[in-house]
N, C-alpha and C positions, 0 to 999 in steps of 0.2 A: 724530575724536573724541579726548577727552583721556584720561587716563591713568585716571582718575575713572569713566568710561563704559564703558573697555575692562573694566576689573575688576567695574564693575557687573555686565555682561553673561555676563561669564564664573563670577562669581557665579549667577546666572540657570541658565543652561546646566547647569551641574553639580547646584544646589537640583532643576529638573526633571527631569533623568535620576534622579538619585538616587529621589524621589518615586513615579514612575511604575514603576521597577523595584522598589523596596520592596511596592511595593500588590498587582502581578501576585504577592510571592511570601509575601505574608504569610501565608497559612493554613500552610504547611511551616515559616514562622517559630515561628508561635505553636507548633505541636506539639516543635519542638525545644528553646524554651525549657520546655513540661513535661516533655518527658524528662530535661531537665536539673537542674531543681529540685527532683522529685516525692519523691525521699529525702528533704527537710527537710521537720519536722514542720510549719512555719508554710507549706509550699505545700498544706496541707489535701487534698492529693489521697490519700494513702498511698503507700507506696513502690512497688507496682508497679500501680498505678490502671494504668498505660498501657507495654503490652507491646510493642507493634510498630508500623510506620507504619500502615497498615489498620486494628488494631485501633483506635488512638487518633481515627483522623479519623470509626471509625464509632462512637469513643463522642461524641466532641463533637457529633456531628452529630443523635446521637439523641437526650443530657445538652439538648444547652444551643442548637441549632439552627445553621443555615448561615451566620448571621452570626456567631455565637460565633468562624470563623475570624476574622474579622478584628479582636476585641477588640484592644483598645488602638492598636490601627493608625493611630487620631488624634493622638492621642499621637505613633506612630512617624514621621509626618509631622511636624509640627510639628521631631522631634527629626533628623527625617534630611533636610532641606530644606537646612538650615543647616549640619547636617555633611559631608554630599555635596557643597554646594557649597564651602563651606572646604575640603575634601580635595581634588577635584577640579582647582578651580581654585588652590591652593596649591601640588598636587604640579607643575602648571605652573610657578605662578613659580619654586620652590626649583630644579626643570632649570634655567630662563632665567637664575638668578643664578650655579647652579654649571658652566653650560655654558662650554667655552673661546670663544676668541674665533670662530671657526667653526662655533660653535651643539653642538660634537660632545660627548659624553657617553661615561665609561666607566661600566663596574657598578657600582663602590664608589659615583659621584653620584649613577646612579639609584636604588641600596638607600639613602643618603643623603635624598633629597629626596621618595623615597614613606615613609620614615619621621616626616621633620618634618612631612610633611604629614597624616599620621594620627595622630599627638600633637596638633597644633597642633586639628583637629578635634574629636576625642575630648574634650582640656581646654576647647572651649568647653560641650558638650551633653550631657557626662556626665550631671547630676541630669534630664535628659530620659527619656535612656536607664535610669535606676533606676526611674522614674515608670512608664516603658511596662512594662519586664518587672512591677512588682507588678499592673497593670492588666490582664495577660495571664492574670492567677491566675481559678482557676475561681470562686471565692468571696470576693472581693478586697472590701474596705470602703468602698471610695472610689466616688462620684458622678460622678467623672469626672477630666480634666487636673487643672485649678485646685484641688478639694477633695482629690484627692492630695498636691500640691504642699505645701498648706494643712499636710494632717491631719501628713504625713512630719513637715514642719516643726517645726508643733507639738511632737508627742508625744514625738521622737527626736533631737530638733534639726536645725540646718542643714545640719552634720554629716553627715546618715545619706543625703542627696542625691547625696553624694560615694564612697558606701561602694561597695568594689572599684576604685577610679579607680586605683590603684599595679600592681594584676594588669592592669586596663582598656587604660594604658598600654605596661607592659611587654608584654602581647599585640596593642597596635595597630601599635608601631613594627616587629618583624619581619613581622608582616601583611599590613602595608601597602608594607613595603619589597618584599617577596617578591611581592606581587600586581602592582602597581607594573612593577618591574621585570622583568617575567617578560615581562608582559604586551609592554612595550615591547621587550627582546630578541626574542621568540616571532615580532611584526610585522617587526624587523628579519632575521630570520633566514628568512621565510614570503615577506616581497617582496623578496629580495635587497640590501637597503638600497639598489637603481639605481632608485630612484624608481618602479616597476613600480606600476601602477593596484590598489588596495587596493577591496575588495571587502564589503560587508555580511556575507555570510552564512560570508567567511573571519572577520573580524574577532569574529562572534560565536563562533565556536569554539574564537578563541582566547582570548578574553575566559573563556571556561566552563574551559578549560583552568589558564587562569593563577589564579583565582578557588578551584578546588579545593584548585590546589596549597600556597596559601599557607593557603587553611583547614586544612584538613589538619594540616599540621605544627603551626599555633597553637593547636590545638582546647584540650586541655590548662586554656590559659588563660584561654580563653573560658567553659569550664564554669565556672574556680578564679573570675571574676568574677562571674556571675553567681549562683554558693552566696552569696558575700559581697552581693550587692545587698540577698538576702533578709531580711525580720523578723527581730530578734535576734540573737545573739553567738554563732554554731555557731561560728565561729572566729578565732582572736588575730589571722590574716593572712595573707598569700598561700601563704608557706611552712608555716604553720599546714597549711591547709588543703589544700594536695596532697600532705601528709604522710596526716589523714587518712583522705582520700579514697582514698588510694594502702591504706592499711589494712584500711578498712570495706569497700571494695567494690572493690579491686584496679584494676590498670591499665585494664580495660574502665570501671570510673568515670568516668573523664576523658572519654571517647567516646562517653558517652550522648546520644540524638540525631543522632548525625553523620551519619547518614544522611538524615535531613530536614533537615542543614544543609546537605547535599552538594546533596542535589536544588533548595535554595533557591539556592544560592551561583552553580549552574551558569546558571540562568537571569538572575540578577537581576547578577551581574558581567558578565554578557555585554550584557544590556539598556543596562547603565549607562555603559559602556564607549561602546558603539554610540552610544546617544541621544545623550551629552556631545560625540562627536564631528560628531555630526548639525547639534545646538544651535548648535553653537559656529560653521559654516558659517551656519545658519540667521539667527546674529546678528551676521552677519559680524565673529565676532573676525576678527585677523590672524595668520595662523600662523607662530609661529619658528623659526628652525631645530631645537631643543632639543625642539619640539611631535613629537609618535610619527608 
């Protein structure tokens, strides 16, 4: 197959993991984006609508029913199809380009090329990703994908599709570097790098592992974007805005939800990790030496 099919497929591969682990963990998505928005006025919930993981899944559940978890989740497909697979299969080729001639990899290429590879994602399906979290809102005005797409447009300009992308960024590239790499040290360090027979139900735990760890640390930025995705002008900018957050509601601000990110993050990194590696046998890429 030619060079055109390899990348089709690896395309493929990463769009379907991505996909299927989003979906098993969207109802802890959806509650972590209201913990995280619920202080601005324009997410109509009030600031402490939702206290804890418990309390929140048995207000949604009673509010607004057992589909209510999966709001916007079409959306998030549509948006994570294309960015899982760009990520996925990019953090590939950036190893394969920056690998030496023995396919070997030090830290700095792997934080290097899970970086480019989560910018390069993020800037294609950012106005995706703004589209899903306003859809996630409990009382949101939109009809669905397209009349979101529509009304944003319209009302706030083309502009407002973009809004957070500079925090979006600046939080994908460590992110992604850290998850990335972790992930691929954790496997070298777990089979000896002597080729030792690699294992499912290892691979998922390190997946969960590596997935926390780089959450974790980005959390921060992931709140500071998603305040900015929201309706109106709460703040001038990324710096704006974790000033203050850091103010109004102290350090624990930043870490609102993390807990239903964590319990998200554990399964659906691991999932995605797994399946992509599955796929990719499944469609018989070819594997390089540079590949984990």
């Amino acid at each position: 197959p030619g060079a055109g099919g390899h990348a089709g497929r690896m395309f493929a591969a990463g769009g379907l993991a991505g996909a299927g682990a989003r979906t098993a963990t969207a109802p802890l998505d959806r509650v972590k984006l209201l913990f995280q928005v619920q202080a601005m006025a324009a997410a109509g919930t009030g600031g402490q609508a939702y206290t804890g993981l418990g309390q929140a899944f048995s207000k949604i559940l009673r509010e607004e029913g057992a589909l209510a978890f999966w709001k916007g989740n079409g959306t998030n497909i549509v948006r994570i199809f294309p960015y899982s697979a760009a990520q996925l299969a990019a953090n590939d080729q950036y190893k394969r380009f920056l690998a030496d001639g023995e396919g070997r990899l030090g830290v700095g290429q792997r934080l290097t090329a899970g970086a480019c590879a989560g910018m390069t994602a993020t800037a294609l399906t950012h106005p995706l990703d703004t589209v899903r979290l306003r859809l996630a809102l409990p009382r949101h005005p939109y009809s669905g994908l397209g009349n979101a797409l529509w009304t944003i447009t319209r009302t706030e300009g083309p502009l407002a599709l973009y809004r957070g992308l500079v925090p979006t960024l600046g939080g994908i590239a460590p992110y992604a570097a850290l998850n990335f790499a972790s992930y691929d040290l954790l496997k070298g360090w777990a089979y000896d790098g002597e080729g030792r027979e690699q294992n499912t139900i290892g691979n998922l735990g390190l997946g969960a592992v590596a997935g926390t760890f780089a959450a974790s640390v980005c959390y921060p930025l992931d709140t500071v974007r998603r305040r900015m995705q929201m309706p109106g002008l709460t703040y001038d900018g990324p710096v704006h805005a974790l000033r203050t957050i850091w103010r109004t509601e102290g350090p624990a601000g930043y870490y609102r939800g993390w807990l239903a990110n964590t319990l998200k993050v554990v399964p659906q990194n691991a999932i995605r990790f797994v399946a992509y590696e599955f796929l990719k046998k499944l469609l018989s890429i070819e594997r390089a030496k540079s590949d984990t």
